[in-house]
C-alpha positions as CSV (number, residue, x, y, z in Angstrom):
1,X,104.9,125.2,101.6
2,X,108.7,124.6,101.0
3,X,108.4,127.8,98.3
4,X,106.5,130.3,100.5
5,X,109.0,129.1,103.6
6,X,112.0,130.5,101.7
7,X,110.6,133.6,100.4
8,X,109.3,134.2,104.6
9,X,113.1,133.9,105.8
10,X,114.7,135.5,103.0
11,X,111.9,138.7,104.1
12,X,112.7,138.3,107.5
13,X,116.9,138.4,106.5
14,X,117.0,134.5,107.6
15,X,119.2,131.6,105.6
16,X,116.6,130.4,103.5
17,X,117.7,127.0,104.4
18,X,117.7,125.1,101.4
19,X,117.6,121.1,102.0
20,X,120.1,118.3,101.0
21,X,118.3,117.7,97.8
22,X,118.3,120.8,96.3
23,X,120.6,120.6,94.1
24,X,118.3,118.2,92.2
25,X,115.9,118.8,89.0
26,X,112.9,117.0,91.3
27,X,113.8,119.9,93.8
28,X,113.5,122.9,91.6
29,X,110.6,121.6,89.6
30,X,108.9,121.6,93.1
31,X,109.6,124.8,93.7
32,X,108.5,126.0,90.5
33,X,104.8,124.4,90.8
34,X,104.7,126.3,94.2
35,X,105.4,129.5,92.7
36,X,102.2,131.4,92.8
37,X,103.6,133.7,89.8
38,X,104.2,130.6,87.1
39,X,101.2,131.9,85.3
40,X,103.2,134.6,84.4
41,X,105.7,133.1,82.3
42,X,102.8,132.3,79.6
43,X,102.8,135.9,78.9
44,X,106.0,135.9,76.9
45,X,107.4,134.7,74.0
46,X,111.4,133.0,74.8
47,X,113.9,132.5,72.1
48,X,114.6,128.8,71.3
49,X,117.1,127.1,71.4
50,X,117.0,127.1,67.4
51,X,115.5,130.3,66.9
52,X,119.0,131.8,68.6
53,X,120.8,130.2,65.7
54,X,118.9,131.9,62.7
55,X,120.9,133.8,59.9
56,X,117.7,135.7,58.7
57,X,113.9,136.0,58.8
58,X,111.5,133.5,58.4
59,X,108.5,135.3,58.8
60,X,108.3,134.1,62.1
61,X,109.1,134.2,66.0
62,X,109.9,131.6,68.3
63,X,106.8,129.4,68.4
64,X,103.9,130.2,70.3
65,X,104.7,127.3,72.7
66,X,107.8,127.5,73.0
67,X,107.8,129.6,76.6
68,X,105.4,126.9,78.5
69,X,107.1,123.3,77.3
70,X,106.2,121.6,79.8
71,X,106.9,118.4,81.6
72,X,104.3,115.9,83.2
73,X,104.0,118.4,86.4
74,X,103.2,121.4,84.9
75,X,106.9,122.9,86.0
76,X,108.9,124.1,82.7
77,X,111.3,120.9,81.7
78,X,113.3,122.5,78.8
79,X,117.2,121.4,78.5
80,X,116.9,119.0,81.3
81,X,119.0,116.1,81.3
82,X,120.8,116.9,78.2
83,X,117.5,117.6,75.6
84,X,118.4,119.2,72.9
85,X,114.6,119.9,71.4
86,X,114.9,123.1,69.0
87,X,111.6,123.7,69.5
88,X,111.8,124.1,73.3
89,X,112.7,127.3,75.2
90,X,116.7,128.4,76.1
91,X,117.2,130.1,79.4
92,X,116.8,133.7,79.0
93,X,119.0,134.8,81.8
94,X,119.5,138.2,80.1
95,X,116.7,140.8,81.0
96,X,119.5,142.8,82.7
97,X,120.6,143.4,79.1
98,X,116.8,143.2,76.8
99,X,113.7,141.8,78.3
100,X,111.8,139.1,76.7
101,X,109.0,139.9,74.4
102,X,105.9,140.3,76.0
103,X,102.7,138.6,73.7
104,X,100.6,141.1,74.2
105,X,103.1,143.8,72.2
106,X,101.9,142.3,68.9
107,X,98.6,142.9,69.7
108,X,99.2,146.7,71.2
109,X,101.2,147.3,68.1
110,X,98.8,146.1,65.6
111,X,95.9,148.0,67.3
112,X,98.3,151.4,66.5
113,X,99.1,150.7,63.4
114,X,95.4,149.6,62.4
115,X,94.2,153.3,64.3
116,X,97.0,155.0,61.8
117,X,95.8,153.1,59.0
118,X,92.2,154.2,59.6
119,X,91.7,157.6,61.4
120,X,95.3,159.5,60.6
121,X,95.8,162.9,62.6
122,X,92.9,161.5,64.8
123,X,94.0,158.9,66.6
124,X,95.9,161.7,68.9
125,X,92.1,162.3,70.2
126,X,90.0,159.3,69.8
127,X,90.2,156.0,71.9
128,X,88.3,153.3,70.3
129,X,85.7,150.8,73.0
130,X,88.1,147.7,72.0
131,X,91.5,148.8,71.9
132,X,94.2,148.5,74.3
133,X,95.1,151.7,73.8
134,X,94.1,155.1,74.5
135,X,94.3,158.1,72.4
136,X,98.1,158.9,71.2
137,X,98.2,162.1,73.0
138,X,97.1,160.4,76.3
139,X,99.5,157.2,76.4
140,X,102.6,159.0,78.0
141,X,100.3,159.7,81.1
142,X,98.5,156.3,80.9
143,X,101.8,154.4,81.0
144,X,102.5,157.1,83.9
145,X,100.2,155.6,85.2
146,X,100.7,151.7,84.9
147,X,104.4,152.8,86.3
148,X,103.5,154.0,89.9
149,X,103.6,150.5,91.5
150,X,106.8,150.3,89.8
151,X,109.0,153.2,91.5
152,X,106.9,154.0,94.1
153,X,105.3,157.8,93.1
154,X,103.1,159.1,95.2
155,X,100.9,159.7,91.9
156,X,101.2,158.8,88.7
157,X,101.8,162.6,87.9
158,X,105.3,162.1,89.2
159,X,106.1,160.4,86.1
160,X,106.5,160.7,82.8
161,X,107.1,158.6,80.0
162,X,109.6,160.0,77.0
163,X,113.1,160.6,75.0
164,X,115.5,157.5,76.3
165,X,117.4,157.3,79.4
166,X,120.5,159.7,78.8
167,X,118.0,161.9,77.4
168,X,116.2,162.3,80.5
169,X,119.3,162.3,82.5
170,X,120.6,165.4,80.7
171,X,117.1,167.2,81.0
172,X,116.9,166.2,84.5
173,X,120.3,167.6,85.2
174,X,119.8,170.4,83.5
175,X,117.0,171.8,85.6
176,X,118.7,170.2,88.7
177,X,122.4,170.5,88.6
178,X,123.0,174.0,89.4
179,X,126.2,174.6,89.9
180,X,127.9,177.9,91.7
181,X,131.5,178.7,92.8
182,X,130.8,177.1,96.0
183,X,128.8,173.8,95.0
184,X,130.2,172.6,91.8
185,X,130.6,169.0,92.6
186,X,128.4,165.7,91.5
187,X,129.4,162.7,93.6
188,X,129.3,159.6,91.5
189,X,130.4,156.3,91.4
190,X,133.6,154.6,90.6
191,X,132.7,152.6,87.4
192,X,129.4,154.0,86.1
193,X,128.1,152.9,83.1
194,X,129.3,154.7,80.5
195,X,126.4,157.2,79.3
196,X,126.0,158.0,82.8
197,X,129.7,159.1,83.1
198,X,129.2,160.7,79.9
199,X,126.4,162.7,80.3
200,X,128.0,164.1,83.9
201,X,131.1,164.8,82.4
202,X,130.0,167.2,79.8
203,X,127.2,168.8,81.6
204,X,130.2,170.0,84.1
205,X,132.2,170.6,81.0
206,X,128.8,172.4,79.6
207,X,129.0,174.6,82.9
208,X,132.4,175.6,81.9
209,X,133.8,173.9,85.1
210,X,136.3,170.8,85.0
211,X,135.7,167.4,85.5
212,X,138.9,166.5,87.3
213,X,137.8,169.0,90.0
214,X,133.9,168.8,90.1
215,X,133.4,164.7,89.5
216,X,133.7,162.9,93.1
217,X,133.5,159.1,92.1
218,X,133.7,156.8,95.0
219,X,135.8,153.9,95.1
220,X,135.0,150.5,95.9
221,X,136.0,149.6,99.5
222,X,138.5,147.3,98.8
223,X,140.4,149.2,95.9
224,X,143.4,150.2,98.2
225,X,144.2,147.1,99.6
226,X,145.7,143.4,97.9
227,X,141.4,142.2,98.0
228,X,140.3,143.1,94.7
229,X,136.4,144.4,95.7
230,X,133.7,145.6,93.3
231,X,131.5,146.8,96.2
232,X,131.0,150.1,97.9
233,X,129.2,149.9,101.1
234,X,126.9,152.1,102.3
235,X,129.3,153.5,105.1
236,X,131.6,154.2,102.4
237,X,129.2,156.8,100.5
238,X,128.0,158.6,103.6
239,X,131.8,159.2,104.1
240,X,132.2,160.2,100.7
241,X,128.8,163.0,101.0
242,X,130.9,164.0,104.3
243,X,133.9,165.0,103.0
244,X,132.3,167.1,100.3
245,X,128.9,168.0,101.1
246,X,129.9,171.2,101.3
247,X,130.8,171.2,97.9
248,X,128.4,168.9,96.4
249,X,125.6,170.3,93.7
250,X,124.4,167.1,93.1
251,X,124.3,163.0,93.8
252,X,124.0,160.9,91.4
253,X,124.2,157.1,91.8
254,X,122.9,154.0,90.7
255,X,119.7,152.2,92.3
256,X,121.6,149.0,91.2
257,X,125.6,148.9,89.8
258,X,125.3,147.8,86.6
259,X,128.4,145.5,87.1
260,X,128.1,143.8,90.0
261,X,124.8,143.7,91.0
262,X,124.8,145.7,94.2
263,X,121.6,147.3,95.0
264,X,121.7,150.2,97.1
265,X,120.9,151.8,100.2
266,X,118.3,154.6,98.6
267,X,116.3,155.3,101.6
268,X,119.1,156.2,103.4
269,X,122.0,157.7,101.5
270,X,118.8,160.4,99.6
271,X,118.3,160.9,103.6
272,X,121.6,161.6,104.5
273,X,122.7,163.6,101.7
274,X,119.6,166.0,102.1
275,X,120.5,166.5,106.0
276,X,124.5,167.1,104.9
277,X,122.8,170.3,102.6
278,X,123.4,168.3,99.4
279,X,120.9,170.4,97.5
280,X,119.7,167.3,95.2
281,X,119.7,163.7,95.0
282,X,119.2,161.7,91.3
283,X,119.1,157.9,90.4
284,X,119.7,156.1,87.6
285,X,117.2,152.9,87.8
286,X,118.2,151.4,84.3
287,X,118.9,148.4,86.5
288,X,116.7,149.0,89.1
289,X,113.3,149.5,88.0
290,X,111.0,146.3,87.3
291,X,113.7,144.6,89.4
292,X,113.6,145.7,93.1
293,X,111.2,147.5,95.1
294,X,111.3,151.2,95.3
295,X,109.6,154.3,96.8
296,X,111.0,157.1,95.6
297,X,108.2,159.5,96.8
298,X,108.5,158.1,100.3
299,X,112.1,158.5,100.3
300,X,111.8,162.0,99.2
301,X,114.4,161.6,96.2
302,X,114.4,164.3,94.0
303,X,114.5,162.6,90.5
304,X,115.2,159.5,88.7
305,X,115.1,158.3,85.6
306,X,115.4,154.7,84.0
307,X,115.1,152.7,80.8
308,X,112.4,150.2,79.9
309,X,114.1,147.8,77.5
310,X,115.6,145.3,80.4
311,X,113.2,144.7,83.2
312,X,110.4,146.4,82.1
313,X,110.6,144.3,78.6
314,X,109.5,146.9,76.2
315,X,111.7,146.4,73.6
316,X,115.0,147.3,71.8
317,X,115.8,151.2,73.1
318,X,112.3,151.7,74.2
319,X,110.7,154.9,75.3
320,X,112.1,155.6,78.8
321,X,110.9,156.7,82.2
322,X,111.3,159.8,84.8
323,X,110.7,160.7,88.4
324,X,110.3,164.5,89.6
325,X,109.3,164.4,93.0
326,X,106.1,166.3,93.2
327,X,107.3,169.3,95.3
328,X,109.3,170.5,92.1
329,X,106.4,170.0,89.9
330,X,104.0,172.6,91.2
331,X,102.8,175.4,88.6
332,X,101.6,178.2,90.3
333,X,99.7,181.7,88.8
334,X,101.5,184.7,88.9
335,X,101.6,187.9,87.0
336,X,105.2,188.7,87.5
337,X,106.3,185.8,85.9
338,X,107.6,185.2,82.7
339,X,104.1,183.6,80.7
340,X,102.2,184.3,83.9
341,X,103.2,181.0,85.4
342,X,106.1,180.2,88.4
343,X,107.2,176.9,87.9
344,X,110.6,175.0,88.4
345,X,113.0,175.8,85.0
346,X,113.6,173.2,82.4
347,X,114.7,172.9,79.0
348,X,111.1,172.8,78.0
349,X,109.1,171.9,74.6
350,X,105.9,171.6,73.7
351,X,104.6,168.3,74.9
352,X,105.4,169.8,78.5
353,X,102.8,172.5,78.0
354,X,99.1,171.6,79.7
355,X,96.8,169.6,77.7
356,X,94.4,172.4,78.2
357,X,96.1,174.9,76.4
358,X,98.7,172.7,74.4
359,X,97.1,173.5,70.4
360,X,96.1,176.8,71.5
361,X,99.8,177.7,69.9
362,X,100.2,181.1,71.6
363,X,104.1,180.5,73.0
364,X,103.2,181.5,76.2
365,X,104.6,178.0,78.2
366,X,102.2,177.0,80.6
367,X,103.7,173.7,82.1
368,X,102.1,171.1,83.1
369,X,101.8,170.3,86.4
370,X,104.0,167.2,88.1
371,X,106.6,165.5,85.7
372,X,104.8,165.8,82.4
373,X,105.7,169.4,82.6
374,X,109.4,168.2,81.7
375,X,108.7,166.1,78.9
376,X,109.7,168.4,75.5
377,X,108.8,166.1,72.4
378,X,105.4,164.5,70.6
379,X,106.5,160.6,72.2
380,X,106.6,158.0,69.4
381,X,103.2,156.5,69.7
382,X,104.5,153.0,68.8
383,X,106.9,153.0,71.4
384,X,104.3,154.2,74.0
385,X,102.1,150.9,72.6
386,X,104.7,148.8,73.0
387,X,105.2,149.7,77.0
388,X,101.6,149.9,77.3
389,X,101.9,146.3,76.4
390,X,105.1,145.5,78.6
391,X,103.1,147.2,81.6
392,X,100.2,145.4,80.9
393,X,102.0,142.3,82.5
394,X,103.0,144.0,85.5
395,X,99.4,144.8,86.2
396,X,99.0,141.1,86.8
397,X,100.6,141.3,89.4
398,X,102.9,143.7,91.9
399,X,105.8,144.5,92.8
400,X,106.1,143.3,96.2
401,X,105.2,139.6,95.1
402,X,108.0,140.0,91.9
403,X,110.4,140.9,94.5
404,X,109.4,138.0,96.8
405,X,109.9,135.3,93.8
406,X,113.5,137.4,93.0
407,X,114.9,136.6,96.5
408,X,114.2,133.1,96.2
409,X,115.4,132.4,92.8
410,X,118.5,133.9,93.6
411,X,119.1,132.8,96.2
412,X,118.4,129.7,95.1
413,X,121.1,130.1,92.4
414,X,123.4,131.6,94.9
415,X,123.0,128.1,96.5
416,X,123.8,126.0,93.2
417,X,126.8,128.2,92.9
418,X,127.9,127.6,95.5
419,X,127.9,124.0,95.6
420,X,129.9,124.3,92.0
421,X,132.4,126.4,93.4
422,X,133.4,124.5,96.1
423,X,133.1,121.0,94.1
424,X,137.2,122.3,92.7
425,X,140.5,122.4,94.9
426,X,141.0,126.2,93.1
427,X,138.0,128.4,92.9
428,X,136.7,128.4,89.8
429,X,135.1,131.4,90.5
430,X,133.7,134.3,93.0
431,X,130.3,135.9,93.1
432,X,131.5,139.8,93.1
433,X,127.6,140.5,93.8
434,X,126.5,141.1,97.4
435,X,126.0,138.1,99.2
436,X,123.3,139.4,101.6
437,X,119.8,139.7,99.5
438,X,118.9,142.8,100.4
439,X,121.8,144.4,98.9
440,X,121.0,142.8,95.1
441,X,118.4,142.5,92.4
442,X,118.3,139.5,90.5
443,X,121.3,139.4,89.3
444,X,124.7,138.0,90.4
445,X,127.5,139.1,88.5
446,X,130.2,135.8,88.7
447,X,133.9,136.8,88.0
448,X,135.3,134.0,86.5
449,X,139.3,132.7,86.4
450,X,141.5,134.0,83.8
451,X,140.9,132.0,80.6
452,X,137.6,130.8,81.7
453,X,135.6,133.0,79.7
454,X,135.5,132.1,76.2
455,X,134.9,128.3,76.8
456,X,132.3,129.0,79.4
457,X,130.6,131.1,77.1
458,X,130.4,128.7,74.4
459,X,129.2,125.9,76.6
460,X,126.3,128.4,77.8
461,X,125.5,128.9,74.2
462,X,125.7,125.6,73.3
463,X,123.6,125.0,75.9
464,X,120.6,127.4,75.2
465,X,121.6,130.1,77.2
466,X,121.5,133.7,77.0
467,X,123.1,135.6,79.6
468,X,125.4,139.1,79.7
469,X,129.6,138.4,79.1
470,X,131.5,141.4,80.2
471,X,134.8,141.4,79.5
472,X,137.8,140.2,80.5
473,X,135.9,137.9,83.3
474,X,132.6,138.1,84.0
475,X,129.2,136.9,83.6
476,X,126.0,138.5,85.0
477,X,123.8,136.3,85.3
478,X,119.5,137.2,85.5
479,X,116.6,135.1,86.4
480,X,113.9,137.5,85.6
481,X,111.0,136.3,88.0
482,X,108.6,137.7,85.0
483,X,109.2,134.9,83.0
484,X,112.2,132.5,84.5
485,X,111.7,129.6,87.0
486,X,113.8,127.4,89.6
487,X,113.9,124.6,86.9
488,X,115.6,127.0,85.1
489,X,118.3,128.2,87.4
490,X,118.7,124.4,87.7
491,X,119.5,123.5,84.1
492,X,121.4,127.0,84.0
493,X,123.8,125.5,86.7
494,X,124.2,122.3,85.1
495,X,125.1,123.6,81.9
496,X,127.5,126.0,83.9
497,X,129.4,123.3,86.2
498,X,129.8,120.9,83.6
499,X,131.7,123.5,81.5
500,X,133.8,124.1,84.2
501,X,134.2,120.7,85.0
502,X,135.8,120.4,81.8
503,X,138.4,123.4,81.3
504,X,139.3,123.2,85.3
């Protein structure tokens, strides 16, 4: 099977090959019907093409039909050849950004709001027989629990679901960044994105310390010579925990770069560091989780944390995930100290105490053991339903088998590019994302020519596309495996070539 060939080679680090027709709608729709995840595409709900246009509410969402148009093979058909049907699904290449809505959220959300409406106060303690949902009090740890596949915990008491991202990142690097005169530093990268750089620079500044002196970001590996690069290769980091382990507090990357795409060596830079005495090793996932494999308990990493609004697809600044790895989660008796209890500090609340003892109200913190120990706050139940609901879909399915579809598609789009590039004298265009698809997610992050943007842009819309502009010159472009298809990176590249066909 053509589809299950490319995936094999693309595993095995092999060209996938892709034939002389493949730049053809016949060939993509083939792939498509041979995708043994298509089913999974019915489980969202896709803006329209006319629903992206509305000034207001109508009391409705993008019809119920309008993520499975279909054409006589059973392989989505929407935009092909020019259609311009309202009612029919635009390419939503822009789960880097917000995931699509997930159908079963409506029905998580109504089944809180209907346990509100009837029990109150008790729906923290009672989980009805036909609900999706368990009690209030319990859904941080169930979603824990839908999430191990997901980052790779050895246990789904390694996680825990609450606050947002930066949030977590402060709490995490407050109980982990541990600065002395010595070890001060946090090795970073170049351009992280901005909460992340944020959130570092004032928990340094919160230590008293300066940034200029205690921030190490690493720059990419072409950003001393005439070859503009956006890429820092692995080599290039392990040079960088060289030069300063000795120095270093903390390190603190990215699973994937935000910007272009790049995916990481984790395994082996969390490895390295810990051998170089680098006394902890964070990740931000934000771009990483739902998107690419990961073990973080196999790779010993210390913590991570990560949103669930992009690949995830639980919604608009949706409750948020974090990592402790289970050797700084253990709660052990002892009389001597403080509450009876020896346990790793953290800023702690209430919500971290055990469940046991949690409305016994006697301020004497007794955490719970693994990551729920960190979490500080009653979570929003309606937020909790509506990653319940997200998560739902990924237990359809794994991760391995979402990774699998993600190498194909792009490289599959890789391939279309390509052949668009090269169809000019000047490059319209280069892809600023790593080539080689072990070093990406699903994205690629395409840095457009000067002026290119704003007409690009509107085509895309014009088109029925949604996908990330970041300005002055790029475009990052996403086919989520969840719920987008090869006939879709097809149209996607149509749309895209013609446009710059026609400002070239």
């Amino acid at each position: 099977m053509e589809f299950q060939t490319i995936v094999e080679r693309l595993r095995a680090g092999q060209d996938p090959k892709f034939p002389a027709n493949a730049n053809s709608l016949e060939y993509a729709a083939t792939l498509s019907s041979q995708d043994p995840l298509k089913h999974l595409k019915e489980e969202f709900i896709l803006p329209t093409k006319g629903s992206l246009r509305k000034k207001g509410l109508s009391g409705t969402a993008a019809p119920a039909n309008a993520s499975h148009t279909s054409s006589s093979n059973g392989t989505s058909s929407s935009l092909s050849h020019g259609d311009d049907d309202d009612e029919k699904s635009s390419i939503y290449f822009v789960g880097n950004s917000l995931g699509a809505q997930p159908k079963a959220v409506r029905r998580y959300l109504d089944a809180q709001l209907e346990t509100w409406a009837s029990i109150g106060v008790g729906g923290h303690f009672t989980t009805w027989e036909n609900s999706p949902l368990v009690a209030w009090q319990d859904m941080s740890a169930d979603c824990a629990r839908k999430s191990v596949d997901l980052v790779g915990a050895a246990s789904a008491d390694e996680i825990v679901m609450m606050n947002t991202i930066t949030a977590n990142l402060h709490l995490m690097m407050a109980s982990f960044y541990k600065p002395t005169e010595k070890r001060h530093k946090i090795i970073l990268e170049w351009k992280p994105f901005p909460s992340d750089f944020y959130a570092i620079e004032s928990q340094i500044q919160w230590h008293g310390l300066d940034p200029a002196k205690s921030m190490v970001q690493i720059q990419p590996d072409g950003s001393n010579n005439d070859d503009e690069s956006f890429l820092i290769s692995t080599e290039t980091i392990l040079a960088a925990i060289d030069e300063h382990a000795d120095e270093t507090a903390l390190l603190l990357l990215p699973g994937v770069q935000y910007y272009s795409g790049q995916l990481f060596d984790m395994a082996r830079i969390t490895k390295y560091a810990q051998e170089k005495g680098i006394p902890y090793v964070g990740w931000d996932l934000a771009h990483a989780a739902g998107n690419v494999e990961l073990r973080l308990h196999d790779w010993n990493v210390d913590f991570a944390v990560w949103c669930t609004y992009k690949y995830i697809n639980a919604g608009p600044g949706s409750i948020a995930g974090a990592f402790v790895h289970e050797r700084h989660g253990t709660v052990e008796r002892d009389p001597d100290a403080i509450h009876g209890f020896r346990h790793r500090h953290r800023l702690a609340g209430w919500y971290g105490e055990d469940k046991s003892v949690r409305f016994d109200m006697a301020n004497r913190f007794q955490p719970t053991p693994g990551a729920g120990g960190f979490q500080v706050s009653n979570p929003s139940a309606v937020d909790l339903a509506s990653l319940s609901a997200a998560l739902s879909v990924f237990e359809k399915t794994r991760m391995r088998e979402l990774r699998s579809k993600s190498l194909a598609l792009t490289a599959y789009a890789q391939h279309l590019l390509d052949d668009i590039g090269s169809a000019t004298p000047t490059p319209p265009f280069r892809i600023i994302t790593p080539r080689d698809p072990a070093q990406r997610g699903c994205q690629l992050s395409v840095l457009l020519r000067p002026g290119l943007l704003e007409q690009v842009g509107e085509a895309l819309q014009e088109g029925g596309v949604v996908c990330d502009q970041r300005k002055p010159d790029v475009i990052r472009v996403a086919p989520v495996p969840l719920y987008c298809d090869f006939v879709d990176v097809y149209n996607f590249m149509s749309i895209l070539g013609r446009a710059i066909a026609t400002t070239s």
